[in-house]
py3Dmol code that shows the C-alpha trace and the ligand (Angstrom):
import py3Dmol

protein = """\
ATOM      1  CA  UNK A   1     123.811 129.498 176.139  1.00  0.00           C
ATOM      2  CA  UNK A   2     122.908 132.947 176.470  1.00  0.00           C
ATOM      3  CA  UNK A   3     124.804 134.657 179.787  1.00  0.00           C
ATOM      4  CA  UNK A   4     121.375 135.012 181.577  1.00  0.00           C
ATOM      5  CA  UNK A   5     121.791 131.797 182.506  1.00  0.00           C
ATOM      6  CA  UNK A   6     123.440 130.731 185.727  1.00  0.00           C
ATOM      7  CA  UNK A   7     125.654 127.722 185.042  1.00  0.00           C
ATOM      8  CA  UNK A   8     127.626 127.280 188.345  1.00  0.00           C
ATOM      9  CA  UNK A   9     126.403 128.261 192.199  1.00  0.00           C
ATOM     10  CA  UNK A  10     128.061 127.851 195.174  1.00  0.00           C
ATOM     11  CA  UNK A  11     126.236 128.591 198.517  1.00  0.00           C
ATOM     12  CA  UNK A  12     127.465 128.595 201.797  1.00  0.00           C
ATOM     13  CA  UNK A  13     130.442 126.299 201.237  1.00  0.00           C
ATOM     14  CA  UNK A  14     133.396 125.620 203.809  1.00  0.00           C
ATOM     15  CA  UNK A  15     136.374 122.728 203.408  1.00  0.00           C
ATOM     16  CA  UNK A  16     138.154 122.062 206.699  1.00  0.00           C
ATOM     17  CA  UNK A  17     141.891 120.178 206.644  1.00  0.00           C
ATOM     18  CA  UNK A  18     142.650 119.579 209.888  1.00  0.00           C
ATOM     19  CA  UNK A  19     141.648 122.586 212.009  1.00  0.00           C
ATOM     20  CA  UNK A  20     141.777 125.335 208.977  1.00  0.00           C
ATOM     21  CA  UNK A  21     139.501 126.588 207.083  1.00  0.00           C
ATOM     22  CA  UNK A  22     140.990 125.982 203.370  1.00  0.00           C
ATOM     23  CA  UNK A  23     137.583 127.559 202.208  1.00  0.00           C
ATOM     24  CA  UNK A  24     135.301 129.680 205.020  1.00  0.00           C
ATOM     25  CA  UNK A  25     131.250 129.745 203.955  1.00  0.00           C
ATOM     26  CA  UNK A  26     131.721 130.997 200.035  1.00  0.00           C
ATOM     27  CA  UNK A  27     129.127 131.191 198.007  1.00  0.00           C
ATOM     28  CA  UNK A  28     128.722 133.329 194.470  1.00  0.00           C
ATOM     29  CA  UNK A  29     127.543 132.599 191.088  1.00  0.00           C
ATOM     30  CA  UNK A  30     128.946 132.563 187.393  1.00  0.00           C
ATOM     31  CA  UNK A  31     126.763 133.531 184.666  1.00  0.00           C
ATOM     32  CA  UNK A  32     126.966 131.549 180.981  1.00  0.00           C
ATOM     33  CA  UNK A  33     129.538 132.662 178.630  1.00  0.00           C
ATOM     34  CA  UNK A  34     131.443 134.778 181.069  1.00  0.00           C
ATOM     35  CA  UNK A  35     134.313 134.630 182.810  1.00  0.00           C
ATOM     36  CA  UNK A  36     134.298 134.464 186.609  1.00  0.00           C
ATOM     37  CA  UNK A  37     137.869 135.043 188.505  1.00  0.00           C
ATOM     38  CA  UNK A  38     139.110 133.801 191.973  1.00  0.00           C
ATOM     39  CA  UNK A  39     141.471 135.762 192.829  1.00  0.00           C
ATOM     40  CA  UNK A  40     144.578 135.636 195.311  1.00  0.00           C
ATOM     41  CA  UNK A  41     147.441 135.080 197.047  1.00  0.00           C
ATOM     42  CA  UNK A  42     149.356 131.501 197.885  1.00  0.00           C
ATOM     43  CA  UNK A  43     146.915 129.605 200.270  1.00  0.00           C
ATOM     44  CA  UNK A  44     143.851 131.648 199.742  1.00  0.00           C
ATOM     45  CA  UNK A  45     141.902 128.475 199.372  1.00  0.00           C
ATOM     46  CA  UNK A  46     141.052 129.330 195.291  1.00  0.00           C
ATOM     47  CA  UNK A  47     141.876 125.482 194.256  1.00  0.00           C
ATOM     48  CA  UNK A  48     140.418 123.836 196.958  1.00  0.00           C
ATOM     49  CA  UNK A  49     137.181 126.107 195.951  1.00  0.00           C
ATOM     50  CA  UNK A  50     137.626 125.107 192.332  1.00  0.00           C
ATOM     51  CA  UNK A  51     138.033 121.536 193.371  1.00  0.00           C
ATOM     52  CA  UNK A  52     135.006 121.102 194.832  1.00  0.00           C
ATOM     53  CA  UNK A  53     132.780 122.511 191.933  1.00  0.00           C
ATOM     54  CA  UNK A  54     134.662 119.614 189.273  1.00  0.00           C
ATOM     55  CA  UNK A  55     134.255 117.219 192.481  1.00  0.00           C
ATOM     56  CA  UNK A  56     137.555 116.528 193.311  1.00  0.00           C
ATOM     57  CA  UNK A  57     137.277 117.729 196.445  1.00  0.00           C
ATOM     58  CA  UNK A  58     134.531 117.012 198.791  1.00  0.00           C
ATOM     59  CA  UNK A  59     133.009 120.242 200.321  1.00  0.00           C
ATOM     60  CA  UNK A  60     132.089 119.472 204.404  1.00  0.00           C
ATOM     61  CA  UNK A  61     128.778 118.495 205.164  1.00  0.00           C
ATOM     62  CA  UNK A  62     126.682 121.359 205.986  1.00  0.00           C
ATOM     63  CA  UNK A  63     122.624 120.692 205.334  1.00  0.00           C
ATOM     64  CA  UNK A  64     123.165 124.780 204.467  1.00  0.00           C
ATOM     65  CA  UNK A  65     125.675 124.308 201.753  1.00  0.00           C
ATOM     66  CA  UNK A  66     124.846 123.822 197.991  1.00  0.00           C
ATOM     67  CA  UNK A  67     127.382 123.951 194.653  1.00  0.00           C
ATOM     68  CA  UNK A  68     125.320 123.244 191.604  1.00  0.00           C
ATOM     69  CA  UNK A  69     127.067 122.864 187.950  1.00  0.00           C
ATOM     70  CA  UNK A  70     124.624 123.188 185.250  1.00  0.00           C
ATOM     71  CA  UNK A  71     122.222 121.743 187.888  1.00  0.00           C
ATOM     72  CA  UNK A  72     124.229 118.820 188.711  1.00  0.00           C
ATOM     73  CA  UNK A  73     125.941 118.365 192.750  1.00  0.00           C
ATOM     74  CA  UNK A  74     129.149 117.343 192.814  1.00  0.00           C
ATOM     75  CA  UNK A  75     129.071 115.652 195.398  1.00  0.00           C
ATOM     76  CA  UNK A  76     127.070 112.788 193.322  1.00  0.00           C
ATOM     77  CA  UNK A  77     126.834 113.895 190.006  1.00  0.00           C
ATOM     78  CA  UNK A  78     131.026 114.399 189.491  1.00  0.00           C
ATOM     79  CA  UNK A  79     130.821 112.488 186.138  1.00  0.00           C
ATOM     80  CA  UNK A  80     127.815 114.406 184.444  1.00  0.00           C
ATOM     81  CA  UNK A  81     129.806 117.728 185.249  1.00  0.00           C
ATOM     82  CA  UNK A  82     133.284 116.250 183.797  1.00  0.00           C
ATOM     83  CA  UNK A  83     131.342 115.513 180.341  1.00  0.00           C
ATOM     84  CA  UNK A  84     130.525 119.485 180.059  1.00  0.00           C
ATOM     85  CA  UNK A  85     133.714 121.039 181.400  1.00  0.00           C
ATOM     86  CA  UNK A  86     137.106 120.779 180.212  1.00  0.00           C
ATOM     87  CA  UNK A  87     139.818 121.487 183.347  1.00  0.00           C
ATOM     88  CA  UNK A  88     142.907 122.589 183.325  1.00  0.00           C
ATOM     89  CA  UNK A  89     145.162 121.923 186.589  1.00  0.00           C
ATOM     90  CA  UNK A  90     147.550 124.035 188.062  1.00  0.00           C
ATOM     91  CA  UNK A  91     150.155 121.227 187.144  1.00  0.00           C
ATOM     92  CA  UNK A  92     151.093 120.007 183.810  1.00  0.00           C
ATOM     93  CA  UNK A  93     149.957 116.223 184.158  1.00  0.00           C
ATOM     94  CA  UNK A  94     151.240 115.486 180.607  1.00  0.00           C
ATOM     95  CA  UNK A  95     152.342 111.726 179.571  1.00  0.00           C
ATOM     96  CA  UNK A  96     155.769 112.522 178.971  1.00  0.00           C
ATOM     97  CA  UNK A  97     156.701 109.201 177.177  1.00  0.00           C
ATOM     98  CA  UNK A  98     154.066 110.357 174.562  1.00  0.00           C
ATOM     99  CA  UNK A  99     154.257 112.928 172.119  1.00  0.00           C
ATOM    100  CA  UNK A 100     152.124 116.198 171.345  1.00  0.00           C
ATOM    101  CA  UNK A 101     149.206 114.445 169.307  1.00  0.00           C
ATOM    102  CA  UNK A 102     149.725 111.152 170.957  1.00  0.00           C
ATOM    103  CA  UNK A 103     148.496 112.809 174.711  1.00  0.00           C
ATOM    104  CA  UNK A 104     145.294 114.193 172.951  1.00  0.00           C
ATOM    105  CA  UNK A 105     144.064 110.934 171.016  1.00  0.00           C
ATOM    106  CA  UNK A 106     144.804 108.940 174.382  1.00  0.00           C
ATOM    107  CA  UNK A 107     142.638 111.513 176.378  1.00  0.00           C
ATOM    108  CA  UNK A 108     139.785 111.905 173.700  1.00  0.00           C
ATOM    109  CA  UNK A 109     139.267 108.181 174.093  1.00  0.00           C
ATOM    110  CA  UNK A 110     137.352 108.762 177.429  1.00  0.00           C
ATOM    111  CA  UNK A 111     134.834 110.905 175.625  1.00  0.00           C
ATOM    112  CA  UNK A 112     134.263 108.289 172.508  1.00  0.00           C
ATOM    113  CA  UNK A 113     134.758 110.729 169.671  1.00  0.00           C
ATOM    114  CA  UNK A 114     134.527 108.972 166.771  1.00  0.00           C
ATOM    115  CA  UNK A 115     137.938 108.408 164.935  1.00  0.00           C
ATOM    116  CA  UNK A 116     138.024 110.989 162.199  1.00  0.00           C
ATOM    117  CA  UNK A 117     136.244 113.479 164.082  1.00  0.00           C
ATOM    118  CA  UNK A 118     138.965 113.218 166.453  1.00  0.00           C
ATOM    119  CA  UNK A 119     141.542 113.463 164.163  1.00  0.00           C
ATOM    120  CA  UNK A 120     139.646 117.226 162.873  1.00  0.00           C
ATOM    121  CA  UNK A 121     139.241 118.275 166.568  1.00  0.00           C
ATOM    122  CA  UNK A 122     142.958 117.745 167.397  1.00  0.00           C
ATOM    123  CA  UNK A 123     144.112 119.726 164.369  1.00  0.00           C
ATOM    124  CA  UNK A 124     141.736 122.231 164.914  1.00  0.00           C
ATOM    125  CA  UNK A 125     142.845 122.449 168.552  1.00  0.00           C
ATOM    126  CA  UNK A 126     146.884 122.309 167.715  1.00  0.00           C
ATOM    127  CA  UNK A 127     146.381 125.505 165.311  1.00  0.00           C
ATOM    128  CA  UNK A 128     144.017 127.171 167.726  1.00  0.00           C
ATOM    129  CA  UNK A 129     146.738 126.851 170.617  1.00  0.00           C
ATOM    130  CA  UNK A 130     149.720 127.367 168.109  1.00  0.00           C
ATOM    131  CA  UNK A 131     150.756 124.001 168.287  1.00  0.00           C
ATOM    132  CA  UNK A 132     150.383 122.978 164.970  1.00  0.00           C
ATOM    133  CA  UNK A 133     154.166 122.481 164.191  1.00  0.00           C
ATOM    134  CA  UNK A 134     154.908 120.557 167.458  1.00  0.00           C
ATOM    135  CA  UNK A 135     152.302 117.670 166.903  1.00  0.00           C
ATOM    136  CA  UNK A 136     155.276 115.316 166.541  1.00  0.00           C
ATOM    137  CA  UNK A 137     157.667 116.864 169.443  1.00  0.00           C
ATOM    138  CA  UNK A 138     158.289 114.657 172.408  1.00  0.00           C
ATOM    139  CA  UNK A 139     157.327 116.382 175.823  1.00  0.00           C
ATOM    140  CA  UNK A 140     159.823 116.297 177.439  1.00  0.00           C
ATOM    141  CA  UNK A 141     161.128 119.330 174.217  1.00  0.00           C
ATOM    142  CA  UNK A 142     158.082 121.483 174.844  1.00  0.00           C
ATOM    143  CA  UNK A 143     158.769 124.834 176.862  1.00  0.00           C
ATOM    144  CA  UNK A 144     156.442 125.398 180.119  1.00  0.00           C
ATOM    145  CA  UNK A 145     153.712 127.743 177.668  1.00  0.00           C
ATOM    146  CA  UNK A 146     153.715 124.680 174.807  1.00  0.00           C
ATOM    147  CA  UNK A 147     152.937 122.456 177.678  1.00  0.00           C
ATOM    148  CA  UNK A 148     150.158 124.981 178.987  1.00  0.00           C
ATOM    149  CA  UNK A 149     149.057 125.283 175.845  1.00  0.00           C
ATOM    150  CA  UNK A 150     148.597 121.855 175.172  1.00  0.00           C
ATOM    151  CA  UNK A 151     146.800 121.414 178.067  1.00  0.00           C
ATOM    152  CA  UNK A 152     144.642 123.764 177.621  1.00  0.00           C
ATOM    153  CA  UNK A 153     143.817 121.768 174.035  1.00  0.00           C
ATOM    154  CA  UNK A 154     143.399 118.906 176.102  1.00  0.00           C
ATOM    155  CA  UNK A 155     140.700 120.295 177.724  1.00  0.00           C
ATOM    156  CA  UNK A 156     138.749 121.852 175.193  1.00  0.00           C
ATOM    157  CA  UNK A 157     138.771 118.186 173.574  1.00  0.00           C
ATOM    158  CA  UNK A 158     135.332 117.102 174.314  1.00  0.00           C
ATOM    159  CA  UNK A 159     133.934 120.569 173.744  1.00  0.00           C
ATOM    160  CA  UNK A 160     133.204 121.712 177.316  1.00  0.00           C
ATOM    161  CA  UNK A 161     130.688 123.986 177.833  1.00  0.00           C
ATOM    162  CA  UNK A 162     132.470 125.389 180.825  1.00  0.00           C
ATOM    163  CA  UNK A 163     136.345 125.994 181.241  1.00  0.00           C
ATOM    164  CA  UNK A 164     138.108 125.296 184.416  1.00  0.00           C
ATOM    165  CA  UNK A 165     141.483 126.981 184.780  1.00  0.00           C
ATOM    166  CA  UNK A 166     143.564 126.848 187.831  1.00  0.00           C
ATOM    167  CA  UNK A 167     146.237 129.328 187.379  1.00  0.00           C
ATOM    168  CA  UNK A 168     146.759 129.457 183.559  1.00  0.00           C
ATOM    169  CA  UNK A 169     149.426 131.580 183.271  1.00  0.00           C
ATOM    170  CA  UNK A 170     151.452 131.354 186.199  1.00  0.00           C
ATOM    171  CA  UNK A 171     155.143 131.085 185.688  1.00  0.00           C
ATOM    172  CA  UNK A 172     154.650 131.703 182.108  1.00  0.00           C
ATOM    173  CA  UNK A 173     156.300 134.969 179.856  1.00  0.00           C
ATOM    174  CA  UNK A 174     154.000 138.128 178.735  1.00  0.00           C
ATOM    175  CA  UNK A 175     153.834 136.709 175.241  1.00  0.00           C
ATOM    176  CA  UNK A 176     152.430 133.198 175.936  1.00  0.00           C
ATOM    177  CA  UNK A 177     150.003 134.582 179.146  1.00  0.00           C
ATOM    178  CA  UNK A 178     148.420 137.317 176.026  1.00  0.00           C
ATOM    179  CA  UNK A 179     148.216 134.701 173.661  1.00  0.00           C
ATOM    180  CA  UNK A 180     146.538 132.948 176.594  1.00  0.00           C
ATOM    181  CA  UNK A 181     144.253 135.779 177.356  1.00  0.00           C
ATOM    182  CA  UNK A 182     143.091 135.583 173.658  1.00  0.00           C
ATOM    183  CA  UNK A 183     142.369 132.539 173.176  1.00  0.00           C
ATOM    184  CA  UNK A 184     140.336 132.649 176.794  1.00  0.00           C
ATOM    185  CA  UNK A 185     138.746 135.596 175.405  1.00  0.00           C
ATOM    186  CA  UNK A 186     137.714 134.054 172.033  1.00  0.00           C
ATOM    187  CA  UNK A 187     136.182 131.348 173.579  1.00  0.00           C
ATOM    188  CA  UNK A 188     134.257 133.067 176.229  1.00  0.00           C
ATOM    189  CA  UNK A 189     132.607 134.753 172.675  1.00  0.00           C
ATOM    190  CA  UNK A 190     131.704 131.163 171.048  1.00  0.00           C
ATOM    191  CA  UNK A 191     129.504 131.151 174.490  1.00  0.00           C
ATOM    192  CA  UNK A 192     131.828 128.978 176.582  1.00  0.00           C
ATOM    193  CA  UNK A 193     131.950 129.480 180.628  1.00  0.00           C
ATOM    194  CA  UNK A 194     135.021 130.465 181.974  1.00  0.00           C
ATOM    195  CA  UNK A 195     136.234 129.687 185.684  1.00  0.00           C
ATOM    196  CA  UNK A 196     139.700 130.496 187.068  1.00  0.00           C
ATOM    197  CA  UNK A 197     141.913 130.851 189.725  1.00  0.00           C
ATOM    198  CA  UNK A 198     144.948 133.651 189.794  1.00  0.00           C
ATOM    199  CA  UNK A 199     146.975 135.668 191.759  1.00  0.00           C
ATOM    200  CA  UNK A 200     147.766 138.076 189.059  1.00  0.00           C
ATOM    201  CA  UNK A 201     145.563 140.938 189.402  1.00  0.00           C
ATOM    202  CA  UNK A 202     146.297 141.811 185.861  1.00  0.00           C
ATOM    203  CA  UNK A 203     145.105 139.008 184.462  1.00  0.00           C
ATOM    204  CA  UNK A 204     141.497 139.118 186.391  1.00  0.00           C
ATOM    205  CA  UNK A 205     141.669 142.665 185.278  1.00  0.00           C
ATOM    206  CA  UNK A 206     141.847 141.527 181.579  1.00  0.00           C
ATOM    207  CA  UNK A 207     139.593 139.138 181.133  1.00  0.00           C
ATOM    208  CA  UNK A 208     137.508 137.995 184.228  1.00  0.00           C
ATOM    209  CA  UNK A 209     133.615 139.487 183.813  1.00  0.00           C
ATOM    210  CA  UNK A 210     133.462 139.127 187.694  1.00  0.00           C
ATOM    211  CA  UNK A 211     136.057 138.312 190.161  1.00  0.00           C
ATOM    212  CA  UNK A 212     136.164 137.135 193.433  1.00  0.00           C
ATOM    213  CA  UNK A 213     139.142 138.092 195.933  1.00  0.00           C
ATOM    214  CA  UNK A 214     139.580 136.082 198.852  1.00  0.00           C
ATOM    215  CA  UNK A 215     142.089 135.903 201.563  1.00  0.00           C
ATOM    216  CA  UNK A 216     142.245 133.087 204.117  1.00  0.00           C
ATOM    217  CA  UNK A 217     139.784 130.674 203.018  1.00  0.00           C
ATOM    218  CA  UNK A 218     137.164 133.898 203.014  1.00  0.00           C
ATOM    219  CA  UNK A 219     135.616 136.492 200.541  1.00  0.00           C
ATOM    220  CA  UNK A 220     136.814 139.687 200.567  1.00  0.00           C
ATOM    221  CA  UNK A 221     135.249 141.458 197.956  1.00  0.00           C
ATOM    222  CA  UNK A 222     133.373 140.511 194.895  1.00  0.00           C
ATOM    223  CA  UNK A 223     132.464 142.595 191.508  1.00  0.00           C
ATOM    224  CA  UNK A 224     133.525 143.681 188.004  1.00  0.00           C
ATOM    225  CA  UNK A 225     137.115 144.376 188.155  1.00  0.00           C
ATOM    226  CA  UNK A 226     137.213 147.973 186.693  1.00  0.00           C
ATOM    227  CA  UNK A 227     134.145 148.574 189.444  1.00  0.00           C
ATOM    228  CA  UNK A 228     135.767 147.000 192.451  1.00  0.00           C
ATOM    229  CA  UNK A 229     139.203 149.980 191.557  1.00  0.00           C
ATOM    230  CA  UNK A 230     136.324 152.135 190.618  1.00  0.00           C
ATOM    231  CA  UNK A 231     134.184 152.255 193.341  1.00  0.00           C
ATOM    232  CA  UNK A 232     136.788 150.900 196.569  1.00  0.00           C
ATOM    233  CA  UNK A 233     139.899 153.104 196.068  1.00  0.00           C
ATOM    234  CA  UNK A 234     141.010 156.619 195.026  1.00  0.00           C
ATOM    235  CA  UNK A 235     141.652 156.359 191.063  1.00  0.00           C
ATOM    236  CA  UNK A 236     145.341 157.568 191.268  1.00  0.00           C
ATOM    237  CA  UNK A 237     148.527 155.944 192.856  1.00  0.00           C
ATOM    238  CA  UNK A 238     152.000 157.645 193.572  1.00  0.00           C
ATOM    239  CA  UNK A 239     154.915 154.704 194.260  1.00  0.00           C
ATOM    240  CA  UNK A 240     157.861 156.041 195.983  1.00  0.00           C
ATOM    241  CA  UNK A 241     160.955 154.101 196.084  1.00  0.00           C
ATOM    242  CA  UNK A 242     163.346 153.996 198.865  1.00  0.00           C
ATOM    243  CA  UNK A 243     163.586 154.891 202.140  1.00  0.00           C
ATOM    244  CA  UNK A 244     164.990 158.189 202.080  1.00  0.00           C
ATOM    245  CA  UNK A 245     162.212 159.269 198.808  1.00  0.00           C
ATOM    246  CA  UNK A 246     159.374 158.027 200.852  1.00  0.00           C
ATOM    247  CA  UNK A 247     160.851 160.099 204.018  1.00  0.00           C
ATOM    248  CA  UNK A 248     160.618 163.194 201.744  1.00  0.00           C
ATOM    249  CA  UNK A 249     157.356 162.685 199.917  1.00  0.00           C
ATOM    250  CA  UNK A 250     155.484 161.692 203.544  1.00  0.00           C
ATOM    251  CA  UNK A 251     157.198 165.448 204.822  1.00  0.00           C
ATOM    252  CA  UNK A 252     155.007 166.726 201.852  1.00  0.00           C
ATOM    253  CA  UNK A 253     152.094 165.096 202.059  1.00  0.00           C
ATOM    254  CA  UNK A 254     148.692 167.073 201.675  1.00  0.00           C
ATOM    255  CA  UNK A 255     146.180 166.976 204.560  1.00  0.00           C
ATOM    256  CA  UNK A 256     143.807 164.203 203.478  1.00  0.00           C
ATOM    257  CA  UNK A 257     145.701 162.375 201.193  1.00  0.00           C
ATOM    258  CA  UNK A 258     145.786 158.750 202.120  1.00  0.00           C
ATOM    259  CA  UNK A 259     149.025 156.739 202.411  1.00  0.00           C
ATOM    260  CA  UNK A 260     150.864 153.255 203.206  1.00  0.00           C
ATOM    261  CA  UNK A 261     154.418 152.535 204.489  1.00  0.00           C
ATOM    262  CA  UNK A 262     155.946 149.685 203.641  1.00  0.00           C
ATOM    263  CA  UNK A 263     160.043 148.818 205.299  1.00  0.00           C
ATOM    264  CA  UNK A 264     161.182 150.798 201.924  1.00  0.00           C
ATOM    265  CA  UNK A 265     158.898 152.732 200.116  1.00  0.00           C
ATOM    266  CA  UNK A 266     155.859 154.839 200.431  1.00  0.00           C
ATOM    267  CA  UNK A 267     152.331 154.682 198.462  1.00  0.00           C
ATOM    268  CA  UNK A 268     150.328 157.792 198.285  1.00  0.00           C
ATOM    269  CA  UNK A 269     146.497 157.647 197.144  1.00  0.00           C
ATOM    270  CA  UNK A 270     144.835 160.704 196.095  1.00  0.00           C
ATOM    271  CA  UNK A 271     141.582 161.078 193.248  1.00  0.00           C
ATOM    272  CA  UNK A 272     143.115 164.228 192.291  1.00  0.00           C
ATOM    273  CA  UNK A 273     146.076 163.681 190.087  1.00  0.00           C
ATOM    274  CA  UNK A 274     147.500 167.034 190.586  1.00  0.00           C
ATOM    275  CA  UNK A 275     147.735 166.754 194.163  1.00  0.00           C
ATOM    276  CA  UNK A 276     149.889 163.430 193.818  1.00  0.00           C
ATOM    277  CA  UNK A 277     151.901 165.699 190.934  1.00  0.00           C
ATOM    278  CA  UNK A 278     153.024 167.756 193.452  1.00  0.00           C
ATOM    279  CA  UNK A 279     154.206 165.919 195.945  1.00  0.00           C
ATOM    280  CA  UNK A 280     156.185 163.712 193.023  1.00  0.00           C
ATOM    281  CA  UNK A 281     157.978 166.937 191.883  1.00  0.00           C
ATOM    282  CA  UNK A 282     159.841 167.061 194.935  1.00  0.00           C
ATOM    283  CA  UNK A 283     161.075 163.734 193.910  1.00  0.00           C
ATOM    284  CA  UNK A 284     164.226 162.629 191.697  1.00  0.00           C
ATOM    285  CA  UNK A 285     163.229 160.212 188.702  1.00  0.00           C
ATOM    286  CA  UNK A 286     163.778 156.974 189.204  1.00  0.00           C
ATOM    287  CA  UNK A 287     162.413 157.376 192.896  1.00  0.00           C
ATOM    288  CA  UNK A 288     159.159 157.602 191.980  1.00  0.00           C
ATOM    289  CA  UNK A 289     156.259 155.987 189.674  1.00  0.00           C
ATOM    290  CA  UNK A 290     152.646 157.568 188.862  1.00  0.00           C
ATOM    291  CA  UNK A 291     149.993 155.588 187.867  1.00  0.00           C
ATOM    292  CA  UNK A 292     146.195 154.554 188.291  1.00  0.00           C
ATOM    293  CA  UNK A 293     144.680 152.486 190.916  1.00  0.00           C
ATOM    294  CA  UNK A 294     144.559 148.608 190.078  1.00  0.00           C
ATOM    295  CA  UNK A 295     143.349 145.325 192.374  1.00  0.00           C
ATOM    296  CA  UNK A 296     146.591 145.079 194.207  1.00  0.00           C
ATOM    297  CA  UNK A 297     145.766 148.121 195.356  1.00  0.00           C
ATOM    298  CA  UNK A 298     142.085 147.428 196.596  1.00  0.00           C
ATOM    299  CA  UNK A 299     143.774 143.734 197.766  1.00  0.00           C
ATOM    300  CA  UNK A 300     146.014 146.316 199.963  1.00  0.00           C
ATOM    301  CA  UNK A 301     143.345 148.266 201.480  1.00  0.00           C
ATOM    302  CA  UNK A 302     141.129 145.663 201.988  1.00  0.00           C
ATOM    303  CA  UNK A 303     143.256 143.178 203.956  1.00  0.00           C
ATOM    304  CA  UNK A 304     146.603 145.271 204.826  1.00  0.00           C
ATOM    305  CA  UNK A 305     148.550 142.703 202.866  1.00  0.00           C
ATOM    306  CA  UNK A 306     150.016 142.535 199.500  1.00  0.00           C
ATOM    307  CA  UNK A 307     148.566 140.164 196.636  1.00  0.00           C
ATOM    308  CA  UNK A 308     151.928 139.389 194.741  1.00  0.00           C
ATOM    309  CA  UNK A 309     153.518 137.073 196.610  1.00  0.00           C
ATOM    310  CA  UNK A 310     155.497 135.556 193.943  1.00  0.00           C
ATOM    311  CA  UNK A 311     155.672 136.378 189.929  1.00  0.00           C
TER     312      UNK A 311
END
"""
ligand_1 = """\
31
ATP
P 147.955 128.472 195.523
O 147.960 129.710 194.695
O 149.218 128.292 196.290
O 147.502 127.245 194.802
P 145.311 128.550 196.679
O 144.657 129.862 196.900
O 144.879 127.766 195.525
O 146.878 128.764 196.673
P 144.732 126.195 198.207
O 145.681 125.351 197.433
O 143.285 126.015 197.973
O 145.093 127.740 198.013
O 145.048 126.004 199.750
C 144.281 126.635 200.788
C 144.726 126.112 202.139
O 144.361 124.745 202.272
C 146.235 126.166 202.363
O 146.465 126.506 203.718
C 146.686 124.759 202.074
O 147.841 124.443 202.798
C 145.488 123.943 202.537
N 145.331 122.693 201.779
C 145.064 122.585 200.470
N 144.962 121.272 200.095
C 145.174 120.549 201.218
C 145.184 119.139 201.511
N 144.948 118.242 200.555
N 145.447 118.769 202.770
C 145.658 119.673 203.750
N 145.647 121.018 203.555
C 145.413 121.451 202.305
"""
view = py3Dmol.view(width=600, height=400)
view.addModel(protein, "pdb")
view.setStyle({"model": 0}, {"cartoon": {"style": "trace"}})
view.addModel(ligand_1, "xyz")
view.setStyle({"model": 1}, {"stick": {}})
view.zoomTo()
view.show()
């Protein structure tokens, strides 16, 4: 698979519960051996989009509307596409009366590996996910990143040729969501597709080719992450902390220097480092932090909301 190739398009699709709009007329596309990001907060309606490309989830019937997975519909063709992806849900559907190695031979059996293939393929998988020394453990003694991580080797079992990941690393700490990161990003360069949902900017920052943010069921903005903060918001950032700091830094504020207020704190936007400088010298430490742009911040500006709503 080279990444000219498209492997997954979505056109015009909308899913309805009730009288909302889970999902309000998407459409994008995700090129071969990359990794495509959608991106948001609580509700934005990123697993009900993922849903609908594995066919989980019907999309509504719309004669405009059109997902296509390696040329297959999913509304029709659900089984073709489950033979070339691997999919990991947002919940840990382990069996937990089984152990480690037990949950992957009972789940390869759908895909009719042969028997000592399989047994390779799990030990492969176990030391790719560092699992290796757990193959005996009992789930019910594997922390929340073993669990992720052995989900994750359950879905790579049959070899996908495209990765479905609905929040990977949510809930999990720094050192399992980089080892996570890896792994996605050593896969992506064997040529596998890579499709997932977050609401941590950082991680779409890290690894996502192309990311989508949405808000409400809708598309906000769509690009490389690095463009998006390049080209949608001034490239520096001054935080300030408190109530009383952000009083004093808005008294000091330049003419033309963009800025938020929040209950408690301030953010100031400028390109121009120096002018943010100056306005933090006024400051105590501790009241203050100086950094560079990111998504939150274009998530900010774009819909007057904040993207974090829970870590
Ligand atoms: P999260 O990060 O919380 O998973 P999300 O961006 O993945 O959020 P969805 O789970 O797709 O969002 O939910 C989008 C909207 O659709 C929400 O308002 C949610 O309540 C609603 N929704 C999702 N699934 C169903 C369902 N099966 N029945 C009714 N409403 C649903």
């Amino acid at each position: 698979m080279t990444n000219t190739d498209i492997v997954i398009t979505v056109k015009n699709v909308t899913k309805t519960y009730g009288g909302t709009k889970a999902v309000d007329d998407l459409g994008f596309s995700v090129q071969g051996a990359t990794c495509y990001g959608l991106l948001g907060p609580n509700g934005a309606g990123k697993t009900t989009m993922m849903k609908m490309i594995y066919g989980k989830s019907q999309r509504d019937v719309d004669r405009e509307s059109a997902i296509s997975v390696f040329g297959y519909d999913p509304r029709g063709d659900e089984l073709a596409i489950k033979y070339l992806s691997g999919v990991v849900p947002q919940d840990d559907n382990l069996d937990e009366e089984l152990n480690v190695e037990q949950n992957l031979r009972i789940f390869s059996r759908f895909y009719d590996i042969p028997r000592r293939e399989n047994k390779k393929r799990i030990e492969e998988l176990l030391g790719f996910m560092e699992l290796s020394e757990k193959h005996r453990s009992k789930i019910k003694a594997l922390s929340g990143g073993m669990k992720r991580r052995l989900v994750i080797a359950r879905a790579l079992l049959n070899r996908p040729k495209l990765l479905i990941l609905d929040e990977p690393t949510t809930g999990l700490d720094p050192q399992v969501r980089h080892l996570i990161w890896d792994r996605i990003r050593s896969l992506k360069k064997q040529g596998m597709t890579i499709l997932l949902t977050t609401h941590y900017m950082e991680e779409a920052f890290q690894i996502c080719d192309n990311v989508m943010i949405m808000d409400k069921g809708k598309r906000i903005i769509e690009g490389h992450p690095h463009a998006l903060v390049r080209d949608n918001i001034e490239a520096y950032v001054l935080d300030v902390i408190g109530n009383d700091a952000a009083e004093k830094a808005l008294r000091k504020v330049p003419e033309g220097m963009r800025q938020d207020r929040t209950a408690d704190n301030a953010r100031l936007y400028d390109n121009d480092v120096n002018r943010l400088r100056s306005v933090a010298e006024i400051l105590k430490p501790g009241e203050f932090v100086l950094r560079q742009s990111n998504l939150e911040d274009v998530f900010l500006k774009t819909t007057g909301r904040q993207l974090h709503a829970r870590q």
